[in-house]
C-alpha positions, 0 to 999 in steps of 0.5 A, a space after each residue: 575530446 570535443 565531438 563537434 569536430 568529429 561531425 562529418 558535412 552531409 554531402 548535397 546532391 549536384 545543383 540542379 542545371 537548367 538544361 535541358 530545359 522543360 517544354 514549357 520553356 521551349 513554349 515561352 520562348 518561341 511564343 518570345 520569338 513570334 512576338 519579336 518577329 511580329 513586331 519586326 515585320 510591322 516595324 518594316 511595313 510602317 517605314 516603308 510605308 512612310 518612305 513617301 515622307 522621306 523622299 518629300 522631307 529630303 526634296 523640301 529641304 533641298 529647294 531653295 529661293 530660285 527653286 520654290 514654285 516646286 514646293 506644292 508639287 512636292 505636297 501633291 506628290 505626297 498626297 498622291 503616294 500617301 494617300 491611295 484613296 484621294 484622287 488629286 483633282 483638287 485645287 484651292 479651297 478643296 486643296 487647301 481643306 485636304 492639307 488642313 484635314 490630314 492634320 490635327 493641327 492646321 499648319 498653313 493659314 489662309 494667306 501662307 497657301 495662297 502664297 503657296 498655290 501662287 508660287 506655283 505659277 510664278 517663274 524662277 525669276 518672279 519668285 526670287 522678286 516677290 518672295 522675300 527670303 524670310 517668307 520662303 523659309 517660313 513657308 518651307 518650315 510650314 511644308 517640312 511640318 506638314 509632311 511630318 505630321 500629316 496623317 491619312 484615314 486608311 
């Protein structure tokens, strides 16, 4: 007779479960929570926050050739609800350092903003007269940039 066979299995104790769980467990996981909720409210906060951006990207888009001169009130009111600290008294060469300074990169050179400031003084039908169609797509890329990168010192 072969005494292997007659060896009877030890019985294991029951596993062991993960409920209920330690306090340290109940630690981690609402310091988790607040992190998670941390990163929502700040989230919220910087989207609001850039709300301004969004509703100049979406007017800047919407503008076309008959519409241009709109184009630098669209950037100043940018300005004004992006920027609480910066008063919009500025016109030309101050305006146009304000634009080029919020930027890391200059997006408009000399002669695009002066296109630019000039636009704003012109009528719908000068506009459509002395701005070419390729000029006025140029210099609406160069707004929607600017909006999108633009960033001011709080």
């Amino acid at each position: 007779m072969n005494q292997v066979k007659q060896l009877v299995d030890i019985p294991l104790p029951e596993p062991i479960s993960w409920w209920p769980i330690s306090t340290g467990w109940y630690v981690v996981l609402i310091a988790i929570l607040l992190v998670i909720g941390l990163l929502i409210v700040r989230e919220r906060r910087r989207w609001v926050k850039n709300r301004y951006r969004r509703v100049a990207y979406r007017e800047l888009e919407a503008l076309t050739l008959d519409n241009a001169g709109a184009m630098n009130q669209i950037l100043r009111q940018a300005v004004q609800t992006g920027a609480d600290n910066i008063v919009l008294n500025h016109t030309g060469y101050s305006w146009h350092q304000l634009l080029v300074h919020s930027c890391k990169q200059s997006v408009f050179t000399e002669s695009q903003f002066n296109l630019l400031e000039q636009l704003n003084y012109q009528s719908a039908q000068c506009v459509a007269v002395n701005l070419s169609a390729s000029d006025f797509a140029t210099l609406k890329g160069l707004c929607l940039r600017w909006v999108k990168e633009h960033h001011f010192e709080h």
